[in-house]
C-alpha positions as CSV (number, residue, x, y, z in Angstrom):
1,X,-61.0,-137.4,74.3
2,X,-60.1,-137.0,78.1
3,X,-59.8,-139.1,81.0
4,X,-63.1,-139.1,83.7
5,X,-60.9,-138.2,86.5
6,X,-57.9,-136.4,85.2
7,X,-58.4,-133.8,82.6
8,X,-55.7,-134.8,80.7
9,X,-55.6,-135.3,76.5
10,X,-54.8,-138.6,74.8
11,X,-51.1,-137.5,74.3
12,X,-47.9,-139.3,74.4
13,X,-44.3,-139.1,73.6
14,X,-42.7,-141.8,72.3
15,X,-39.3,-142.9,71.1
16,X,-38.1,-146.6,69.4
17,X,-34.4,-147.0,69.4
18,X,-32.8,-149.3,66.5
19,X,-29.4,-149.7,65.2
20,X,-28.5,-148.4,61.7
21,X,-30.0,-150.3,58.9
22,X,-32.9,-151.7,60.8
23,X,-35.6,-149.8,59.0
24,X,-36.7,-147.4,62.4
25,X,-38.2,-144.7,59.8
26,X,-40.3,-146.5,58.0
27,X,-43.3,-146.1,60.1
28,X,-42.5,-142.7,60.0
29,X,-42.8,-142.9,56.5
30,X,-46.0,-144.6,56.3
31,X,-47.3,-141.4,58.6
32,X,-45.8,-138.9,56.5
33,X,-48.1,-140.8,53.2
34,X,-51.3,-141.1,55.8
35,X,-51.1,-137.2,56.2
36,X,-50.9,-136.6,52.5
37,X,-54.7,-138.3,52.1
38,X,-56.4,-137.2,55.0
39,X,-56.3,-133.4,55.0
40,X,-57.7,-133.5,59.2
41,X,-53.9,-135.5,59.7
42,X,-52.3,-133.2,57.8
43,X,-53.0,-130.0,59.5
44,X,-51.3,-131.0,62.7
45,X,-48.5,-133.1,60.8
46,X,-45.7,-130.4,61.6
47,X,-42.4,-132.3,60.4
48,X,-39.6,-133.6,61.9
49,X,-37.5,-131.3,64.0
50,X,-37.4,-128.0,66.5
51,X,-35.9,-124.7,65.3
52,X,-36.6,-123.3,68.4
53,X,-39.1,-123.0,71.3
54,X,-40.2,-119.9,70.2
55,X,-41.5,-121.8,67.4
56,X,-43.4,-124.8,69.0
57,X,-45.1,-122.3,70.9
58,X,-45.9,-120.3,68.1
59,X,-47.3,-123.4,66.1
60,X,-48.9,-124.0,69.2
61,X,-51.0,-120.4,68.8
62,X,-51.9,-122.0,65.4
63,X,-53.3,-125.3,66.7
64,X,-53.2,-126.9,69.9
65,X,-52.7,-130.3,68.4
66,X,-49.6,-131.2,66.8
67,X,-47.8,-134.5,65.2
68,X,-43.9,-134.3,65.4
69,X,-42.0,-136.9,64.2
70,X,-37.5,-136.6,64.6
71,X,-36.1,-138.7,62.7
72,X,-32.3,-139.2,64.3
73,X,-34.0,-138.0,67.9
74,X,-30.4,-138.6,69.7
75,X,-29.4,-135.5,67.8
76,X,-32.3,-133.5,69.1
77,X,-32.4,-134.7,72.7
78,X,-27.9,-133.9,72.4
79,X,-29.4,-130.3,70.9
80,X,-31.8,-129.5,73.9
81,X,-30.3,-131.2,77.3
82,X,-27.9,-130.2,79.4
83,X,-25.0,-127.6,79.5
84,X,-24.0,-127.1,76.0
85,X,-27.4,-126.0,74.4
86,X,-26.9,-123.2,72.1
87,X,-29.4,-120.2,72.8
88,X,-31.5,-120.5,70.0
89,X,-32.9,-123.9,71.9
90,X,-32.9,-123.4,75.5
91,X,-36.1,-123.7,77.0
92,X,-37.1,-126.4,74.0
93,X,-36.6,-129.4,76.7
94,X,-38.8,-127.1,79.2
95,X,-41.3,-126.3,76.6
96,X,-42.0,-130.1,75.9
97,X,-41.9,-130.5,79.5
98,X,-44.8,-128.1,80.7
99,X,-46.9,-128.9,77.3
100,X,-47.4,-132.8,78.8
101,X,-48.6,-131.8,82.4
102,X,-50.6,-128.5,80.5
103,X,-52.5,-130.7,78.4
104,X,-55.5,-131.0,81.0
105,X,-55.7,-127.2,80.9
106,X,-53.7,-123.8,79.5
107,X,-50.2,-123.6,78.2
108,X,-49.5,-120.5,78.9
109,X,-46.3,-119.9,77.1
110,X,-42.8,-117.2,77.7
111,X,-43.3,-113.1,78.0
112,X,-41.1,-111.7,75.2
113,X,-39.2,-108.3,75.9
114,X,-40.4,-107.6,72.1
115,X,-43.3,-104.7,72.5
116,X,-46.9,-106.0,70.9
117,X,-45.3,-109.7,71.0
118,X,-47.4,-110.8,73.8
119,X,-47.2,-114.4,75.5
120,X,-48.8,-117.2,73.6
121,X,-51.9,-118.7,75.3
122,X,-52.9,-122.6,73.9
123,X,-56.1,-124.6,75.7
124,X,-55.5,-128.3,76.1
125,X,-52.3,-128.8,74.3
126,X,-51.9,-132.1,72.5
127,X,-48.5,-132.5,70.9
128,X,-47.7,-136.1,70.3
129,X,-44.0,-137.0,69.8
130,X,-42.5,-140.1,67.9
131,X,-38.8,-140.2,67.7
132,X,-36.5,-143.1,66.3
133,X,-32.7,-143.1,67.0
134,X,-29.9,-145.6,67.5
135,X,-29.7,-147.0,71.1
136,X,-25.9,-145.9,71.5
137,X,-25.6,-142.1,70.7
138,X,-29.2,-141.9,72.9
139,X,-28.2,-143.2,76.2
140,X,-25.1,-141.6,75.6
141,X,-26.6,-137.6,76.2
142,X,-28.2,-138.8,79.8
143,X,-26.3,-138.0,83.4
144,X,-28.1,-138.6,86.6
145,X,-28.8,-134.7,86.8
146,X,-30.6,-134.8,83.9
147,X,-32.6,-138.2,84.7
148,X,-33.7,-136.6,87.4
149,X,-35.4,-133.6,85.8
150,X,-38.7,-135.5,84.6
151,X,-37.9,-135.2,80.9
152,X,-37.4,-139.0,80.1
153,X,-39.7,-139.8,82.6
154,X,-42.6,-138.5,80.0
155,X,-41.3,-140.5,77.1
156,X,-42.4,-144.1,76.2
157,X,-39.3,-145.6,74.8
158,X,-39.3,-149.0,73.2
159,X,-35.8,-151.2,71.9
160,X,-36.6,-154.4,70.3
161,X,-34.2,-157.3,71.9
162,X,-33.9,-158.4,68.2
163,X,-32.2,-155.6,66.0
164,X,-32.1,-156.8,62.9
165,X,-35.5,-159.6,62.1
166,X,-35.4,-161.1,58.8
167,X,-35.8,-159.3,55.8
168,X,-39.6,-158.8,54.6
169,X,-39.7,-158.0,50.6
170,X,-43.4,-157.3,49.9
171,X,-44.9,-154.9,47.8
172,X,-45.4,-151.4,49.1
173,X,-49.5,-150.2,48.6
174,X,-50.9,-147.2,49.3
175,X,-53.1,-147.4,52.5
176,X,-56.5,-149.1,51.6
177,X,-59.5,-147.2,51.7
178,X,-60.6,-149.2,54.4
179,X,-58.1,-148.4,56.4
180,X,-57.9,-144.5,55.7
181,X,-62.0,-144.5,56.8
182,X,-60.9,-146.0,60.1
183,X,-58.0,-143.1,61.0
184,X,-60.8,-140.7,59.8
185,X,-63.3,-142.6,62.0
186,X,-60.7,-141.8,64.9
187,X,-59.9,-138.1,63.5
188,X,-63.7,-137.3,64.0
189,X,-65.3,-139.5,66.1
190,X,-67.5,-140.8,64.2
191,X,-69.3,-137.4,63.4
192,X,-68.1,-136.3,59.8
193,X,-65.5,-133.2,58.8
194,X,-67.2,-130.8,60.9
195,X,-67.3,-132.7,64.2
196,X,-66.1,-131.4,67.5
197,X,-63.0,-133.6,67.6
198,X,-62.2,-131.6,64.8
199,X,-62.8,-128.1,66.4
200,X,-60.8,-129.5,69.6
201,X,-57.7,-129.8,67.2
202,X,-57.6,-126.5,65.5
203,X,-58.5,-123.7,68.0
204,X,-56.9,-123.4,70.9
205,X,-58.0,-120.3,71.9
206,X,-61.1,-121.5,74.0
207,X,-61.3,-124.7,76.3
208,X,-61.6,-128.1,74.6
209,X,-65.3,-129.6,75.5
210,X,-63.5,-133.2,75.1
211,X,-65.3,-136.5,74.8
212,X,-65.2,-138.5,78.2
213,X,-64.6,-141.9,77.4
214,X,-66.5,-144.0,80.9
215,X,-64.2,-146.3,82.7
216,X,-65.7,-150.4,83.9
217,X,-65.9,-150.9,87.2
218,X,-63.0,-153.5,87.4
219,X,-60.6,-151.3,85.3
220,X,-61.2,-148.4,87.5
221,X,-60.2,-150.9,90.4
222,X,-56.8,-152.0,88.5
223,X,-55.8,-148.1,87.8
224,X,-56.2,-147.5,92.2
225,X,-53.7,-150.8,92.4
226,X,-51.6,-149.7,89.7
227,X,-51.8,-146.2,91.6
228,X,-50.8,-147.9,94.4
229,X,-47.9,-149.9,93.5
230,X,-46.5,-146.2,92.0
231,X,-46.6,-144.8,95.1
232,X,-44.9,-147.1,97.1
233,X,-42.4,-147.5,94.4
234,X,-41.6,-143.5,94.4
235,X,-41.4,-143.6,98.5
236,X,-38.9,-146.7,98.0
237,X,-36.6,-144.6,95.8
238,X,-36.7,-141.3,97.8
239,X,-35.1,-142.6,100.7
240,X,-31.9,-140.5,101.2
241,X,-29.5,-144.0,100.7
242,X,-31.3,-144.9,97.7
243,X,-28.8,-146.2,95.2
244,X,-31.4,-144.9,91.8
245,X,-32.8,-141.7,92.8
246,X,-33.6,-141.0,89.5
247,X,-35.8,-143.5,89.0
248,X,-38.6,-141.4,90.8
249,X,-38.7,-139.2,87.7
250,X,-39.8,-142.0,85.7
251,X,-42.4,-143.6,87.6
252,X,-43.6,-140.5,88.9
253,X,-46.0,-140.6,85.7
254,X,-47.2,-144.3,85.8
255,X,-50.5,-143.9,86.4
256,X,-51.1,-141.3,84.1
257,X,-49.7,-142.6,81.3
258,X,-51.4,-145.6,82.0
259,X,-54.4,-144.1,81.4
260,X,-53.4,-142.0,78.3
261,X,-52.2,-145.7,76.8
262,X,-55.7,-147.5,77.6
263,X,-57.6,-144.6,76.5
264,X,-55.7,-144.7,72.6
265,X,-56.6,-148.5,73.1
266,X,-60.0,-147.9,73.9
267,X,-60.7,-145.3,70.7
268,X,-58.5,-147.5,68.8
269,X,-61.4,-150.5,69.0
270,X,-64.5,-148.0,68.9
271,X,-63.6,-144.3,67.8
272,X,-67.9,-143.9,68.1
273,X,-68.2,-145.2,71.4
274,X,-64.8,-145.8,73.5
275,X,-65.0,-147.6,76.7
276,X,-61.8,-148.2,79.0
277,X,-61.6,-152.0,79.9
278,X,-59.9,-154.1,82.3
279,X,-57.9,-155.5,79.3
280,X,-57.1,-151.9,78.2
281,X,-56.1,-151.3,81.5
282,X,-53.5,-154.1,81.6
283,X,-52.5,-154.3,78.2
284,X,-51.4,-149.9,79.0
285,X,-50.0,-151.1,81.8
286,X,-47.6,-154.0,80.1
287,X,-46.5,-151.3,77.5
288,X,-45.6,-149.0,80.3
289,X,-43.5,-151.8,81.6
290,X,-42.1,-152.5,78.8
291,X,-41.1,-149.3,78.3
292,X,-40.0,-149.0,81.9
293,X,-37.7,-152.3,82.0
294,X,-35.9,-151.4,79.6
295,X,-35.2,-147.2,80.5
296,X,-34.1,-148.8,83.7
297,X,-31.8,-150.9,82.9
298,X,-29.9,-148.6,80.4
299,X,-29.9,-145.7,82.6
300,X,-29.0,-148.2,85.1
301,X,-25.8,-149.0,82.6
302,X,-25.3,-145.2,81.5
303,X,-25.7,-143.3,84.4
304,X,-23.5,-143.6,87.4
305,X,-21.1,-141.7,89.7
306,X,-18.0,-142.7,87.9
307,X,-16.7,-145.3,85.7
308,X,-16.2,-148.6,88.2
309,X,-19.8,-148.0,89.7
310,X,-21.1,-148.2,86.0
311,X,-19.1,-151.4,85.2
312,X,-20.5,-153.3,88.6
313,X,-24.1,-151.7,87.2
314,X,-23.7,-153.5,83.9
315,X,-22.6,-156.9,85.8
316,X,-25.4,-156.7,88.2
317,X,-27.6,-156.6,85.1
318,X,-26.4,-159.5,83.2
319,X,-26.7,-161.4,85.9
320,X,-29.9,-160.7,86.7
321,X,-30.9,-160.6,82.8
322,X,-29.7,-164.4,83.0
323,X,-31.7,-165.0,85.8
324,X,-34.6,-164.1,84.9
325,X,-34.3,-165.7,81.2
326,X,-33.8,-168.8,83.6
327,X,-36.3,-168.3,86.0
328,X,-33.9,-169.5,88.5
329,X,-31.3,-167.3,91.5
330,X,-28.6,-168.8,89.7
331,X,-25.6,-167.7,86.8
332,X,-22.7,-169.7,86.3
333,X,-19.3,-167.6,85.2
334,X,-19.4,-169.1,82.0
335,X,-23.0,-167.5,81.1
336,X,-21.6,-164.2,82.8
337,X,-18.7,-163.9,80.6
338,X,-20.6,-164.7,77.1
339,X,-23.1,-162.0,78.2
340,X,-20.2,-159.2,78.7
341,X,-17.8,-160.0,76.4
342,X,-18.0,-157.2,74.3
343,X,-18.6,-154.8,76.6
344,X,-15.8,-155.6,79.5
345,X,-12.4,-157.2,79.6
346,X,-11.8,-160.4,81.8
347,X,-9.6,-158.1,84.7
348,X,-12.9,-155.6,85.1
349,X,-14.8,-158.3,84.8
350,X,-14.0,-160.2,88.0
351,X,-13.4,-156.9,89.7
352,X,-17.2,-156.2,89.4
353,X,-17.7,-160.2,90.3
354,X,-15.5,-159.8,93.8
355,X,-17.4,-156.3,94.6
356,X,-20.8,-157.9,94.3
357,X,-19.7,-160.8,96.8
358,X,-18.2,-158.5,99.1
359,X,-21.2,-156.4,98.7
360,X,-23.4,-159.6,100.0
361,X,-25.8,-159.5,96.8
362,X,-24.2,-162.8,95.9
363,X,-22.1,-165.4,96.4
364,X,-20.4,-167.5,94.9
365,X,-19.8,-171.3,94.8
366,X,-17.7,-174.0,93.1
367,X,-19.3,-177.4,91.4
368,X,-17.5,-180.3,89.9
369,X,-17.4,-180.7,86.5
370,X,-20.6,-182.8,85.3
371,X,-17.8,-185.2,83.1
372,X,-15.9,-186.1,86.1
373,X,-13.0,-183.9,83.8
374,X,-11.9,-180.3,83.4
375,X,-12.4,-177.2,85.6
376,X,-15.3,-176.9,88.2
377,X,-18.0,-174.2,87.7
378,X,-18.5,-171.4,89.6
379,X,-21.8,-170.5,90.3
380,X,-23.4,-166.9,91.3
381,X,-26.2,-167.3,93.4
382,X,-28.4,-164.6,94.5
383,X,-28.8,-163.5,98.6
């Protein structure tokens, strides 16, 4: 399927983050059993890991579309970013990198110094990737250098507020046969084993001929505002004293993605005849946010110039956090301190506090205790 306006394939990259023990690979599991029914899954269900990027691009010359799933994905991104990437997997980070903005045309991949090894050529590129991983060791491989390189920026990545939801003991069933004719429905269109959504998947050596799904009038209108909004957004954060210029790398993508999410939304409803919505449209666009929120404000706690500009960061964020839960420009010290006390002592604490005040994003006032007895509350109110 494709887009009307941007040749562009229904991929995406995703990546949930949960804490040990909160069952993050049991979708993956469910997959993994899908694939083993449905032999059009299974041809582009390529396991869980990298060995190289000389080997996506390879399996890439096989088929153009391809279903990775890494299990433990803070290992893999710690394996592929930045400075200490052993040779074996540089380029693997690049690789993904061009295979997302390819996916509307070629992927044309590396010349090899090997003679008759000649560079791999892939039409319309689809490689989905779904990741789980624990929240800590991920944010933990990002700097600001590599924020800033776009490779985040193409990831949807989701951390449920509650880690650890009540235990579900049900019985574990194969998928229905209703349900495996609906993933077939969406496999093929509609249109049997030998459909063209078929063909699409399994030879890239000629140009896709992709269904284009229409767009309503009134969703086309909200993907120009939400176009909009981007735009002014990215010029906001290019401005030479920006505090976050990393955050143009992930919004640079908005739209786009966008339109990759409401297009799985529309086939999701009718894989015979899609049709992008307005409520496609803005249930894409909530998902991006949600994904967006929370990128930002643990990049926002994980990436900084040094150590006391993170600390202030991770202040400025509770606060606002309690804010917001409040729907009010208020947070009183009390609520401050139960929201950071396991990640900062008292002393750094109110040294974040008093740079925020002297900063002029707040200030600060004292009220009476409501008894009439004990210490007076200070409140932080937002400028």
């Amino acid at each position: 399927h494709s887009f009307p306006t941007r040749r562009s394939s229904d991929l995406l990259y995703t990546i949930c983050l949960l804490n040990s023990g909160a069952g993050k690979d049991a979708a993956r599991g469910v997959v993994n059993k899908l694939a083993g029914q449905l032999p059009a899954l299974d041809q582009i269900f390529c396991g869980s890991g990298l060995a190289s990027a000389s080997a996506l691009s390879e399996a890439l010359g096989k088929s153009p579309s391809l279903l990775l799933t890494i299990d433990e994905v803070s290992d893999f991104i710690r394996e592929n970013i930045g400075s200490n990437v052993s040779p074996h997997k540089i380029g693997i980070a690049a690789l993904i990198k061009s295979v997302f903005s390819d996916s509307g045309s070629r992927y044309k991949g590396q010349i090899y110094a090997t003679k008759g090894r000649d560079a791999i050529s892939t039409y319309n590129p689809c490689v989905c990737i779904s990741g789980v991983g624990t929240p800590y060791h991920f944010w933990r491989n990002f700097s600001a250098d590599s924020l800033d390189d776009g490779f985040l920026g193409r990831f949807l990545i989701f951390e449920p507020e509650v880690q650890y939801p009540d235990k579900q003991r049900v019985q574990f069933t194969p998928p229905s046969p209703e349900f495996i004719n609906y993933v077939e429905r969406i496999l093929n269109g509609g249109e049997g084993p030998d459909s063209l959504m078929i063909a699409n998947a399994s030879d890239g050596s000629v140009p896709a001929d992709p269904s284009v799904v229409p767009v309503n009038s009134d969703a086309s209108a909200e993907l120009n505002r939400l176009d909009n909004i981007g735009l002014k957004e990215l010029r906001k954060h290019e401005a030479p004293d920006s505090a976050t210029p990393w955050v143009t790398s992930l919004i640079a993508r908005y739209a786009e993605i966008v339109e990759k999410i409401a297009l799985i939304y529309a086939i999701s409803e009718n894989p015979e005849e899609p049709r992008i919505t307005l409520d496609a449209v803005k249930w894409a666009d909530n998902v991006f946010l949600l994904s967006m929120e929370r990128v930002y404000l643990q990049a926002s706690n994980n990436v900084a110039v040094n150590n006391a500009q993170r600390n202030v960061q991770r202040v400025r964020n509770a606060i606002e956090s309690i804010m917001k839960k409040k729907n009010s420009n208020e947070a009183a010290q009390n609520e401050i301190c139960q929201a950071l006390r396991s990640t900062l002592d008292a002393r750094t604490r109110n040294e974040c506090l008093k740079e925020l005040i002297e900063l002029g994003e707040y200030e600060a006032r004292s009220e009476p205790p409501k008894s009439g007895r004990g210490r007076p509350s200070v409140i932080f109110v937002k400028k």
